[in-house]
PDB file of N, H, CA, C and O in Angstrom:
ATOM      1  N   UNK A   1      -5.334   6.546  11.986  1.00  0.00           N
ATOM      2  CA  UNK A   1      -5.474   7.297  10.781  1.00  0.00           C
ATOM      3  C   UNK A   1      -6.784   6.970  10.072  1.00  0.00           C
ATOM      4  O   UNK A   1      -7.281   7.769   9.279  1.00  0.00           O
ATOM      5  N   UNK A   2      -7.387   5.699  10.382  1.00  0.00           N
ATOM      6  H   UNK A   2      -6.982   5.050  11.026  1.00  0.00           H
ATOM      7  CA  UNK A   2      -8.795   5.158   9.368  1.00  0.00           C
ATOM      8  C   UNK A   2      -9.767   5.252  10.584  1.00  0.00           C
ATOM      9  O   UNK A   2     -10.961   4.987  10.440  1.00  0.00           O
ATOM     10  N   UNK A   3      -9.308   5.586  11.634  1.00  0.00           N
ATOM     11  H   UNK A   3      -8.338   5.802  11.750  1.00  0.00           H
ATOM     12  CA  UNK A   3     -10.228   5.299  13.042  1.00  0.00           C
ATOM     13  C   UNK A   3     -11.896   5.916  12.297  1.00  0.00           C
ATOM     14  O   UNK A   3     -12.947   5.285  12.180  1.00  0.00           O
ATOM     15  N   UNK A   4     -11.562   7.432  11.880  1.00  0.00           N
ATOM     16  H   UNK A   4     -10.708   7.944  11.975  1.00  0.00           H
ATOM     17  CA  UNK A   4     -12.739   7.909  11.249  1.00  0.00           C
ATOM     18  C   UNK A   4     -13.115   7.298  10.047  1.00  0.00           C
ATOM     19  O   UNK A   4     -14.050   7.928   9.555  1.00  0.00           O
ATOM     20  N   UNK A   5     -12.856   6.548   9.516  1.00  0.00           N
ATOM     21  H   UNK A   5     -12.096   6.036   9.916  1.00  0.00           H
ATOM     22  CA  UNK A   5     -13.884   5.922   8.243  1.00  0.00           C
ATOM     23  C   UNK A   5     -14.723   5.695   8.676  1.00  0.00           C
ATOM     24  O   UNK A   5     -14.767   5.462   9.884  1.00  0.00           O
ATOM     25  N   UNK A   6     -16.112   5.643   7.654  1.00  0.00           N
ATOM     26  H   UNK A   6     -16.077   5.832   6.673  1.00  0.00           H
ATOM     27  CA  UNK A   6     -16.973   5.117   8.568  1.00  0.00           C
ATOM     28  C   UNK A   6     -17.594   3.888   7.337  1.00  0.00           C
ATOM     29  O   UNK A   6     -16.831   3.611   6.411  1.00  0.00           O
ATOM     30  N   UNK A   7     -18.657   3.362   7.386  1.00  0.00           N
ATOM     31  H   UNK A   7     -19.276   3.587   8.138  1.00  0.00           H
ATOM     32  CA  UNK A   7     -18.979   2.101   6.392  1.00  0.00           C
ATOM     33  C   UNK A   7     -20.039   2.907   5.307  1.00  0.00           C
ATOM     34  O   UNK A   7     -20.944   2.231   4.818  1.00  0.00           O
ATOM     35  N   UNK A   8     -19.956   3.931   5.044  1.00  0.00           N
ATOM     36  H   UNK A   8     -19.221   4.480   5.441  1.00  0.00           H
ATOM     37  CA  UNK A   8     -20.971   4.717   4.444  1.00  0.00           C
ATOM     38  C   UNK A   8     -20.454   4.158   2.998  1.00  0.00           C
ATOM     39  O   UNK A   8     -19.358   3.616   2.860  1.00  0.00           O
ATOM     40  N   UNK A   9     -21.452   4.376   1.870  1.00  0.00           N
ATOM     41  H   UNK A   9     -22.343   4.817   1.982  1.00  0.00           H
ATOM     42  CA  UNK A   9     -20.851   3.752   0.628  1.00  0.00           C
ATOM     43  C   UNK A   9     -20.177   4.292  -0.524  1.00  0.00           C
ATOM     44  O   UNK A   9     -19.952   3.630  -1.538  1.00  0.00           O
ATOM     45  N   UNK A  10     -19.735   5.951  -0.301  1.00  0.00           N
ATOM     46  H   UNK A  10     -19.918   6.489   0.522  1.00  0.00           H
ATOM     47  CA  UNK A  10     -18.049   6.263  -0.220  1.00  0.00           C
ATOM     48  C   UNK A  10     -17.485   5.512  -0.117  1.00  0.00           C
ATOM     49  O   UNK A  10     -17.415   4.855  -1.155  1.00  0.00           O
ATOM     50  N   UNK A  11     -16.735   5.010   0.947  1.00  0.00           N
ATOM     51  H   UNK A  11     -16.792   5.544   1.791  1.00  0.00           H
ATOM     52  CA  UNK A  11     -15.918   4.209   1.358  1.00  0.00           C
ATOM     53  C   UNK A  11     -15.751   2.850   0.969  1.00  0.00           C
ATOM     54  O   UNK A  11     -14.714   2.267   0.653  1.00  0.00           O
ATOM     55  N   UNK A  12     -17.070   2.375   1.045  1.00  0.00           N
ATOM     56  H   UNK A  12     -17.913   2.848   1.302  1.00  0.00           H
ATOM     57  CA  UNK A  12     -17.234   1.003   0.425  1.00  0.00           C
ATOM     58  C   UNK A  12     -16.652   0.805  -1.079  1.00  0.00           C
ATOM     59  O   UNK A  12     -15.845  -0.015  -1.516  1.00  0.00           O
ATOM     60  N   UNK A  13     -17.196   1.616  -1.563  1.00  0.00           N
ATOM     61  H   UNK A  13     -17.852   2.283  -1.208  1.00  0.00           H
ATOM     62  CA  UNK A  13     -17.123   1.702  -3.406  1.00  0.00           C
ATOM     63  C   UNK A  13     -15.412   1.690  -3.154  1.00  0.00           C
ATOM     64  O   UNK A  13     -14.709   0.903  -3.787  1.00  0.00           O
ATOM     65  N   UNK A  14     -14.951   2.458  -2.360  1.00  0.00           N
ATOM     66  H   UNK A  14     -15.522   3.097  -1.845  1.00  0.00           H
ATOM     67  CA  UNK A  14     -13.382   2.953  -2.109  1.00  0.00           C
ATOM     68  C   UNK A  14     -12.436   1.798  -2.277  1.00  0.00           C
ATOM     69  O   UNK A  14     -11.404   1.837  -2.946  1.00  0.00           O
ATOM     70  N   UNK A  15     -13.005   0.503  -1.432  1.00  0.00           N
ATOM     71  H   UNK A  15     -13.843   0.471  -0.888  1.00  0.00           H
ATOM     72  CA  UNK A  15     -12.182  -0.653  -0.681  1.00  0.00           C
ATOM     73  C   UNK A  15     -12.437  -1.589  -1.994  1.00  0.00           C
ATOM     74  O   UNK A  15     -11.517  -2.311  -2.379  1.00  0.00           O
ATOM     75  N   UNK A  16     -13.490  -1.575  -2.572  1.00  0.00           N
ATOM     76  H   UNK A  16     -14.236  -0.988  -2.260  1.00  0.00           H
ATOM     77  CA  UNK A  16     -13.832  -2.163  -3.850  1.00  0.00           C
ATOM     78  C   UNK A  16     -13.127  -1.915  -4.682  1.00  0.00           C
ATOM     79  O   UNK A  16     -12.704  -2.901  -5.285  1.00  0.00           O
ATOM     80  N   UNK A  17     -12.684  -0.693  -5.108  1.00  0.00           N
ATOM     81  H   UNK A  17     -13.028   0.108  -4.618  1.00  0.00           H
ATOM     82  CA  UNK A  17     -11.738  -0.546  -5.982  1.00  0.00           C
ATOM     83  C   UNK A  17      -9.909  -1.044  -5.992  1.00  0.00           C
ATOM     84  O   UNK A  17      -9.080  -1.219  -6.885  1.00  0.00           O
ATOM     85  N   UNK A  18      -9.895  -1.144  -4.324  1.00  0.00           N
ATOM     86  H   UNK A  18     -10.568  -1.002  -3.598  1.00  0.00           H
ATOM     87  CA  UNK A  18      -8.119  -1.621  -3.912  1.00  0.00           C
ATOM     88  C   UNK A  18      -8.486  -3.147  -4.610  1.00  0.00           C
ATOM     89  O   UNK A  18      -9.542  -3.740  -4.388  1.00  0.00           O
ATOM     90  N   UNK A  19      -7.538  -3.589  -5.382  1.00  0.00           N
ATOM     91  H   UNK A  19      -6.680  -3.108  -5.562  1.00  0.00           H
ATOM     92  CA  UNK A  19      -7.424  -4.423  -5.684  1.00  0.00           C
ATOM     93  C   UNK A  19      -6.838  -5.309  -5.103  1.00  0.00           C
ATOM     94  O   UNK A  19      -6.948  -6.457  -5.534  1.00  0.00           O
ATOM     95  N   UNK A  20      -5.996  -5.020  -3.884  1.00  0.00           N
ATOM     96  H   UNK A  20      -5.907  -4.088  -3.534  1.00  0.00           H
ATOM     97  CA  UNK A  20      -5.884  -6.027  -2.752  1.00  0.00           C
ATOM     98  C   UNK A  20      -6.815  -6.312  -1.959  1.00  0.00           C
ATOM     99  O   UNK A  20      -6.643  -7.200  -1.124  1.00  0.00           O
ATOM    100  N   UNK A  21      -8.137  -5.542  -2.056  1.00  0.00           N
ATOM    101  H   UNK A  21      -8.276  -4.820  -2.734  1.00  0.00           H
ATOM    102  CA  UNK A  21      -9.215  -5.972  -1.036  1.00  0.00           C
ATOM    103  C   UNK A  21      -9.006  -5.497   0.038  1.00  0.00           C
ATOM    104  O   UNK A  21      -9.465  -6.250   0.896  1.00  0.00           O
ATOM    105  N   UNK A  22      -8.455  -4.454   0.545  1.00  0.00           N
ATOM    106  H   UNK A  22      -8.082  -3.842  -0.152  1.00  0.00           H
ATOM    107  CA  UNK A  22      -8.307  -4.492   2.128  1.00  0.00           C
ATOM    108  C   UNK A  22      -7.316  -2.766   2.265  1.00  0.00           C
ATOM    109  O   UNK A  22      -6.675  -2.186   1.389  1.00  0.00           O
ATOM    110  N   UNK A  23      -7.528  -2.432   3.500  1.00  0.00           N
ATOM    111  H   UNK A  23      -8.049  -2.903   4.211  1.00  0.00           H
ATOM    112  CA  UNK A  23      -6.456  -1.213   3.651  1.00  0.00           C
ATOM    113  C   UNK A  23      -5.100  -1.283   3.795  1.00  0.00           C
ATOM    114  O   UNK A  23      -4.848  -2.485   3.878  1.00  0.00           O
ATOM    115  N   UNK A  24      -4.045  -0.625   3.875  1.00  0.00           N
ATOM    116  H   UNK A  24      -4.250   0.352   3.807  1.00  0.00           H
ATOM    117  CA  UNK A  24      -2.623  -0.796   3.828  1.00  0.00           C
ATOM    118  C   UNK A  24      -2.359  -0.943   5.691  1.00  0.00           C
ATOM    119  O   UNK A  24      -2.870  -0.306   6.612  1.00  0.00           O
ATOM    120  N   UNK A  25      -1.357  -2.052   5.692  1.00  0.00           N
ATOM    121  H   UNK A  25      -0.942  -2.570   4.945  1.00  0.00           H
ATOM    122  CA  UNK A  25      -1.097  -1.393   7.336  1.00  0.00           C
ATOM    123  C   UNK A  25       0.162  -0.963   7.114  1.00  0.00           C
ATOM    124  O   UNK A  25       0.895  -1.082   6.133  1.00  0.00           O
ATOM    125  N   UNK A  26       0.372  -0.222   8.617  1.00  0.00           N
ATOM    126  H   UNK A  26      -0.224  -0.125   9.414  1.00  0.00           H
ATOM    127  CA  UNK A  26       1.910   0.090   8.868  1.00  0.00           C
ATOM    128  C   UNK A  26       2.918  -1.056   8.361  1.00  0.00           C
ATOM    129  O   UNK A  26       3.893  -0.780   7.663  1.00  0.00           O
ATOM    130  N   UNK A  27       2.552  -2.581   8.836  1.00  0.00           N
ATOM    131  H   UNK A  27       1.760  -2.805   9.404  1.00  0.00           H
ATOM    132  CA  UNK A  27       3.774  -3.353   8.627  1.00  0.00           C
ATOM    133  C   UNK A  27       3.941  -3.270   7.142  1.00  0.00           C
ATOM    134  O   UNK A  27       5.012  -3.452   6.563  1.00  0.00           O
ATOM    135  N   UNK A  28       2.716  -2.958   6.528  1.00  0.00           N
ATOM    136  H   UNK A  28       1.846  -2.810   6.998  1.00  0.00           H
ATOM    137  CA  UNK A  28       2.866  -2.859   4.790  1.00  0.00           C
ATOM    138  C   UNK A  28       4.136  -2.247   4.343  1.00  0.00           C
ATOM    139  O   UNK A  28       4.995  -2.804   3.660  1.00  0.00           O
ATOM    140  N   UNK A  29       4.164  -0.839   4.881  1.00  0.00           N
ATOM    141  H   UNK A  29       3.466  -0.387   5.436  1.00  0.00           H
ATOM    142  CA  UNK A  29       5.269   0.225   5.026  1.00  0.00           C
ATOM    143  C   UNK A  29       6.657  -0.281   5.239  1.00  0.00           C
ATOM    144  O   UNK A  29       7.699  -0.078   4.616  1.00  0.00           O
ATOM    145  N   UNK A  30       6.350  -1.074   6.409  1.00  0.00           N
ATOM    146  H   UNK A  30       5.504  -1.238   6.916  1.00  0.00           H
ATOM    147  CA  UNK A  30       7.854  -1.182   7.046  1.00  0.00           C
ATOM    148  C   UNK A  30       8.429  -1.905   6.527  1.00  0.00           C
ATOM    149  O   UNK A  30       9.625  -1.699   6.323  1.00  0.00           O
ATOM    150  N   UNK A  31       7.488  -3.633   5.886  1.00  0.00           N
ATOM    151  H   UNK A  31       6.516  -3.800   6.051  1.00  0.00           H
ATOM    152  CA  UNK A  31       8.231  -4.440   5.054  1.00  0.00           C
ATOM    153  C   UNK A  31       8.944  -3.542   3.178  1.00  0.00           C
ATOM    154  O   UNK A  31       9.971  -3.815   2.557  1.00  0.00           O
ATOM    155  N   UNK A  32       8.299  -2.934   2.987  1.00  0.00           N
ATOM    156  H   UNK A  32       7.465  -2.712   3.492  1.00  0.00           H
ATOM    157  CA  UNK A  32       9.040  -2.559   1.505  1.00  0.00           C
ATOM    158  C   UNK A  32      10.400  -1.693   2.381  1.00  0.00           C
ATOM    159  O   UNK A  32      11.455  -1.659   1.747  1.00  0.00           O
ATOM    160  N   UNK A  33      10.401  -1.064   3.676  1.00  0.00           N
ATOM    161  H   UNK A  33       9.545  -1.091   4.191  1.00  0.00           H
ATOM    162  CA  UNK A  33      11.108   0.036   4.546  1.00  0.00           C
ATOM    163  C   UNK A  33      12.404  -1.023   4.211  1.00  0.00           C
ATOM    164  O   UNK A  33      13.376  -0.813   3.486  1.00  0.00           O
ATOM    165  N   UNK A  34      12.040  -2.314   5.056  1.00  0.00           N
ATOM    166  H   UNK A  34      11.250  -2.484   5.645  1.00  0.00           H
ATOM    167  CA  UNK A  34      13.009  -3.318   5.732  1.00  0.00           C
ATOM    168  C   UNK A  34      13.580  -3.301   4.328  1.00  0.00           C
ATOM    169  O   UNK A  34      14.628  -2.688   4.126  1.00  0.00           O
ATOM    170  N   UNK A  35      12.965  -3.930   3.356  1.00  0.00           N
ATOM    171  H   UNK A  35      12.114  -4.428   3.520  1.00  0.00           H
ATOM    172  CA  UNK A  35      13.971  -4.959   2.046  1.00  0.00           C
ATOM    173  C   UNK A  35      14.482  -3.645   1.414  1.00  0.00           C
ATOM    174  O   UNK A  35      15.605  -3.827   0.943  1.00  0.00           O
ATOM    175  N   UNK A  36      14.133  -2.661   1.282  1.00  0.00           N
ATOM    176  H   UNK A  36      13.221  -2.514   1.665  1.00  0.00           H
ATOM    177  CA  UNK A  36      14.980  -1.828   0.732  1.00  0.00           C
ATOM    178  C   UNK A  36      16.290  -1.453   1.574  1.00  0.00           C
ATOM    179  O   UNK A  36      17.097  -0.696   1.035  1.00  0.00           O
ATOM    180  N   UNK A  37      16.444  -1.736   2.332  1.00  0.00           N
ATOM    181  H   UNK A  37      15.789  -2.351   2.770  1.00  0.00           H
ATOM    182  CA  UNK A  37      17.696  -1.432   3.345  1.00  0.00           C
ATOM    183  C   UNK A  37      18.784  -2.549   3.956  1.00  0.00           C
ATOM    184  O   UNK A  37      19.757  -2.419   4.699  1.00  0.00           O
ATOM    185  N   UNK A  38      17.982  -4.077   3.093  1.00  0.00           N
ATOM    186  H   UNK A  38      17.192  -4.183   2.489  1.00  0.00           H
ATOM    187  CA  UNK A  38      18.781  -4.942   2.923  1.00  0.00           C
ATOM    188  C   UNK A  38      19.535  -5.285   1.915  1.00  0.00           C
ATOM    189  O   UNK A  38      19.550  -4.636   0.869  1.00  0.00           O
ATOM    190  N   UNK A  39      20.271  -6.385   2.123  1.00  0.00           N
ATOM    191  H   UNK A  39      20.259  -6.913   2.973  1.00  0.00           H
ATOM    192  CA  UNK A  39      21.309  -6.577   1.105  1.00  0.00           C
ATOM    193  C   UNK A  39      20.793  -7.203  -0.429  1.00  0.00           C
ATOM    194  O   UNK A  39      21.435  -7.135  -1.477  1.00  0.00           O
ATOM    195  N   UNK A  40      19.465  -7.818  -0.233  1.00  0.00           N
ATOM    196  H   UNK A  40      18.943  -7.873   0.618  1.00  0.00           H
ATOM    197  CA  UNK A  40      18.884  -7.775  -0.978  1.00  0.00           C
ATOM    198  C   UNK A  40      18.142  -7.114  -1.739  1.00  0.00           C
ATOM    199  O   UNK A  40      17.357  -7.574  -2.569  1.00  0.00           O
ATOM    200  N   UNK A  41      18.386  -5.809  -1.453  1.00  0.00           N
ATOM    201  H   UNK A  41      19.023  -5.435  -0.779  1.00  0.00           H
ATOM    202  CA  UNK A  41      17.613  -4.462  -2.526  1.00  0.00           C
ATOM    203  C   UNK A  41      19.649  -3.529  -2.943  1.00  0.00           C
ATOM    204  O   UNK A  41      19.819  -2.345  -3.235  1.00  0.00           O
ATOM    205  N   UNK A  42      20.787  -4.632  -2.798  1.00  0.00           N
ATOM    206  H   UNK A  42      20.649  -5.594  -2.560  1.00  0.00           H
ATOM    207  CA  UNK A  42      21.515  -3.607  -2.685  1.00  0.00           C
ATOM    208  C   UNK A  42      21.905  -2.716  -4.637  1.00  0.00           C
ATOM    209  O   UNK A  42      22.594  -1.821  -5.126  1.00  0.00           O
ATOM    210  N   UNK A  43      20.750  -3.921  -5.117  1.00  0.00           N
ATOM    211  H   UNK A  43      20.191  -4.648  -4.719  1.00  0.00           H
ATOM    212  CA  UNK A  43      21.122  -3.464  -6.305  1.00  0.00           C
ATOM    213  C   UNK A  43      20.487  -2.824  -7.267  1.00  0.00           C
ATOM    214  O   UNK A  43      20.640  -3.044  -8.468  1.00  0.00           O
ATOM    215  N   UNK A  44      19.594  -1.835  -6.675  1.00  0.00           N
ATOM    216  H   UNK A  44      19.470  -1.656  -5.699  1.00  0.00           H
ATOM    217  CA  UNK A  44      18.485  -1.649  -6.832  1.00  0.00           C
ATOM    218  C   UNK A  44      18.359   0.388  -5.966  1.00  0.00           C
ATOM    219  O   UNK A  44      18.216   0.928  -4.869  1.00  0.00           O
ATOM    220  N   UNK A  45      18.546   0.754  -7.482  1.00  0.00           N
ATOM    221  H   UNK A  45      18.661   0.315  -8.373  1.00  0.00           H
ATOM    222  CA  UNK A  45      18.682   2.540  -7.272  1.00  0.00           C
ATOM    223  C   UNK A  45      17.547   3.172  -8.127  1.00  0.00           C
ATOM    224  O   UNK A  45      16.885   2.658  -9.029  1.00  0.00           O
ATOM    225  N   UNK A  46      17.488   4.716  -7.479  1.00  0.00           N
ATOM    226  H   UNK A  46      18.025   5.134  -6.746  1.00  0.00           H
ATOM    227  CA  UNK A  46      16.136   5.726  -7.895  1.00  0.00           C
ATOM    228  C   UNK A  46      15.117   4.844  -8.349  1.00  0.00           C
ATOM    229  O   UNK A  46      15.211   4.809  -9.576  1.00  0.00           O
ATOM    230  N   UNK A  47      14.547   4.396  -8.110  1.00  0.00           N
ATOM    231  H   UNK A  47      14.471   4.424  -7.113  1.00  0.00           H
ATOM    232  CA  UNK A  47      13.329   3.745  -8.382  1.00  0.00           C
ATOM    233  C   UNK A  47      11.943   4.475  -7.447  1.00  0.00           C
ATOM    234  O   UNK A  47      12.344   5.153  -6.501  1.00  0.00           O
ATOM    235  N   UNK A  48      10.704   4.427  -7.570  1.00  0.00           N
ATOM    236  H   UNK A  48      10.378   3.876  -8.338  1.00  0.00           H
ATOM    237  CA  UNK A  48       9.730   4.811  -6.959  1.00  0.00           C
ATOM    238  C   UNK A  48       9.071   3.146  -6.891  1.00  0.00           C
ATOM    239  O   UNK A  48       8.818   2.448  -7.873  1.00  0.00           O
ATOM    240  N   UNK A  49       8.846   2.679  -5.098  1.00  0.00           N
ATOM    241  H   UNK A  49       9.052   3.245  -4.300  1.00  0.00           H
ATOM    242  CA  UNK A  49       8.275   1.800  -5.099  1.00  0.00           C
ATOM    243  C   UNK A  49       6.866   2.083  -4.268  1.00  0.00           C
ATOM    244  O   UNK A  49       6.670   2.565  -3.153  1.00  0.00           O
ATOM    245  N   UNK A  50       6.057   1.628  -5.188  1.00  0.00           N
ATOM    246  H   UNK A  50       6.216   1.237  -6.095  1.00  0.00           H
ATOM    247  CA  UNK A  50       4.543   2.009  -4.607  1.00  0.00           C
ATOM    248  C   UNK A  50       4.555   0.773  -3.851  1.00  0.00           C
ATOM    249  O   UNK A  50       5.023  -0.339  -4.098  1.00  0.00           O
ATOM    250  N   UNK A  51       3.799   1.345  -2.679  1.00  0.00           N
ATOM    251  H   UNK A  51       3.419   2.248  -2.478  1.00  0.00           H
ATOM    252  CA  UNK A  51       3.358  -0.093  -1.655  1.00  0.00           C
ATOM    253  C   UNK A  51       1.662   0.360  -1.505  1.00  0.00           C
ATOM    254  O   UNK A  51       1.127   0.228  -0.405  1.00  0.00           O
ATOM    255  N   UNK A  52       1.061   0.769  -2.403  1.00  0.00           N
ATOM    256  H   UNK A  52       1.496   0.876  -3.297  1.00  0.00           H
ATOM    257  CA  UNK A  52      -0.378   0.409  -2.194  1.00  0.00           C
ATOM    258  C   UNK A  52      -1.363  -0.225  -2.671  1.00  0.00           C
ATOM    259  O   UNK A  52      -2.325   0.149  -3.342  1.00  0.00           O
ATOM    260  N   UNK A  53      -0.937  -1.590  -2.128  1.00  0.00           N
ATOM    261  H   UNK A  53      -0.155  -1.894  -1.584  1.00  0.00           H
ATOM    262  CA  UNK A  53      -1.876  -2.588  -2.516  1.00  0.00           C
ATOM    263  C   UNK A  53      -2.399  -3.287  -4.299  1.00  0.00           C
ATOM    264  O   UNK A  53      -3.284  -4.111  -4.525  1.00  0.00           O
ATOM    265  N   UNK A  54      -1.431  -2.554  -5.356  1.00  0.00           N
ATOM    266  H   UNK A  54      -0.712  -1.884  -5.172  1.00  0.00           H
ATOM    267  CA  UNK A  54      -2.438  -2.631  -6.608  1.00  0.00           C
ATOM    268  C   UNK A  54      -2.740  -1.180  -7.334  1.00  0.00           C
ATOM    269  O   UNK A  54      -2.693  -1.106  -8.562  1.00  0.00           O
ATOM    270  N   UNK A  55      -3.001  -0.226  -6.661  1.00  0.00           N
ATOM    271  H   UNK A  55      -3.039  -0.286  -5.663  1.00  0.00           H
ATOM    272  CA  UNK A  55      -3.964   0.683  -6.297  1.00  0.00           C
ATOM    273  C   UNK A  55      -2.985   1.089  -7.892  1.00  0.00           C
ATOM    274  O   UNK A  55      -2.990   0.494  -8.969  1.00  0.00           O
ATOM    275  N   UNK A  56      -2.439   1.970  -7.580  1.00  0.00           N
ATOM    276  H   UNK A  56      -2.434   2.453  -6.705  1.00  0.00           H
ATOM    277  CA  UNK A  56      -1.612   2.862  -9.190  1.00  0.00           C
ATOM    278  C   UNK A  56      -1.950   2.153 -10.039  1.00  0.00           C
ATOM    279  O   UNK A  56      -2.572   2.785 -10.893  1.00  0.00           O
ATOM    280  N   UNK A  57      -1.829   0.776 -10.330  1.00  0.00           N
ATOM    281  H   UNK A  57      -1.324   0.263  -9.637  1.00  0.00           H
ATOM    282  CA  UNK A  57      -1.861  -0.089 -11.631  1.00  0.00           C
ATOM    283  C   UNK A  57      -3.472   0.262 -12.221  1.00  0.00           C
ATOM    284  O   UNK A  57      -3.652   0.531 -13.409  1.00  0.00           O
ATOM    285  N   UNK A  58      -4.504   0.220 -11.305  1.00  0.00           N
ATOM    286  H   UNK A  58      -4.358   0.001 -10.340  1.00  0.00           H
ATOM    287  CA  UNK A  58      -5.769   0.259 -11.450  1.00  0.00           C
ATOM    288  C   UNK A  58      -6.053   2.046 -12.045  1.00  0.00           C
ATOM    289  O   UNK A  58      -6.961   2.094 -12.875  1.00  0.00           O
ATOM    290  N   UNK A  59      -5.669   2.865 -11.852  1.00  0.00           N
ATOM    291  H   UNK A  59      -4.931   2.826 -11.177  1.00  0.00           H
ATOM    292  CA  UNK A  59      -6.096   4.507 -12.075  1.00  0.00           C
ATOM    293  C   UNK A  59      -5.882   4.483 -13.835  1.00  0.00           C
ATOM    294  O   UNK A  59      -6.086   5.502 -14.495  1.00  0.00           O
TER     295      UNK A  59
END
């Protein structure tokens, strides 16, 4: 999906702004995927959980 980024300074300015420093991976995904489907999220309804990095808090 990022295969095409390229290092042009678009992009740069882009990664500068994630306040995690870095791009999201899949396991990013899968871990909020996993705990929400454990017994440890069992208490825990309609909510919107952002998994990107920081990113919403910063806009």
């Amino acid at each position: 999906m990022v295969a095409s980024f390229s290092k042009d300074e678009d992009t740069l300015t882009g990664l500068r702004q994630q306040p995690a420093g870095r791009l999201g991976k899949p396991e990013d995904i899968a871990n909020a995927a996993l705990f929400l489907v454990s017994d440890d999220a069992d208490f825990i309804h309609a909510v919107t959980l952002p998994v990107d990095g920081g990113l919403i808090e910063t806009l």
